[in-house]
N, C-alpha and C positions, 0 to 999 in steps of 0.2 A: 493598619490596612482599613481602608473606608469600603461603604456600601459596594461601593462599584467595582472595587475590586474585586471584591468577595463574590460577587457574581459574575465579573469578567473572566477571571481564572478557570473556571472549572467549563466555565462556554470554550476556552482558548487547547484547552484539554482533550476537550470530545471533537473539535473542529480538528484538531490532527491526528485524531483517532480517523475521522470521517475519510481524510486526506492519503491516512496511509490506506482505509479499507478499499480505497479508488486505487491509489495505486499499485497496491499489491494483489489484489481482485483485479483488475485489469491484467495484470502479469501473468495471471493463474490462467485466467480468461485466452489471453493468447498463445498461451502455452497448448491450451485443451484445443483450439482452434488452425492450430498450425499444419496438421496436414490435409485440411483442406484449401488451405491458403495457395493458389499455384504461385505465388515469390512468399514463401514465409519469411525470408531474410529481410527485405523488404517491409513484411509488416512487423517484424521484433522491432527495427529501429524504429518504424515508425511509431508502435507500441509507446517505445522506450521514451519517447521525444515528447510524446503529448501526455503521457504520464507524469515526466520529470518537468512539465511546463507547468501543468495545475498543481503538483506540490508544492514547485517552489512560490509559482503565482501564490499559492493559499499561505503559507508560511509569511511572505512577507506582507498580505493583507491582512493578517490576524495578529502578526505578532508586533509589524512597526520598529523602531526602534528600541523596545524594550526585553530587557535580554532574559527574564524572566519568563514572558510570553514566548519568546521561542524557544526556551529550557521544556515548559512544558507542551505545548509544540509539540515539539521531535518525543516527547514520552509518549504521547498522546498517539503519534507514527509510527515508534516503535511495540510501544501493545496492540496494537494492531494488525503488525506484522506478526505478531507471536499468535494473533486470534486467526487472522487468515493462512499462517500455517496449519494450525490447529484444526480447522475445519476442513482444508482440505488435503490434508495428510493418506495417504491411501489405507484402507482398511486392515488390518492384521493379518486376512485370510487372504490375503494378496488380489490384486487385481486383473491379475493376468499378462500387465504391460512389463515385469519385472525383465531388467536384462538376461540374456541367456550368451552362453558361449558356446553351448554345443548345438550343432546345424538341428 
């Protein structure tokens, strides 16, 4: 492994960390905003479409051809998603929003 690897790798890491915190920060984002949205359905996909654009746009200008770089990529996407679960996970003491079945 030469210089540039050694330093391209761990840039290729945090750029799909960066990648997933857009896209899944975004998702949360729309989620929190949907009922003031009057078409929410409308803005989920739209959501969903320019989300899944910059992913994959970023994925294939970081990683290229090299299958290594998109290995760690998608790791770098997926702790991401474990972080923006993790931070926006609702509190213990409930939020209030929790489903209810009786009127």
């Amino acid at each position: 492994m030469n210089m540039n690897e050694t330093l391209t790798l761990p840039l290729v890491f945090l750029t799909g960390g960066l990648l997933g915190a857009v896209f899944f920060g975004g998702l949360w984002w729309t989620i929190q905003h949907r009922a003031s949205c009057p078409r929410p359905a409308l803005s989920f996909v739209l959501s969903f479409w320019l989300r899944s654009s910059v992913a994959v746009a970023g994925f294939f200008l970081v990683s290229g051809h090299h299958w290594e770089r998109w290995l760690l990529c998608l790791l770098g996407f997926v702790v991401a998603r474990l972080v923006v679960t993790w931070l926006t996970r609702p509190s213990r003491g409930g939020t209030g929003h929790e489903a209810s079945h009786a009127p």
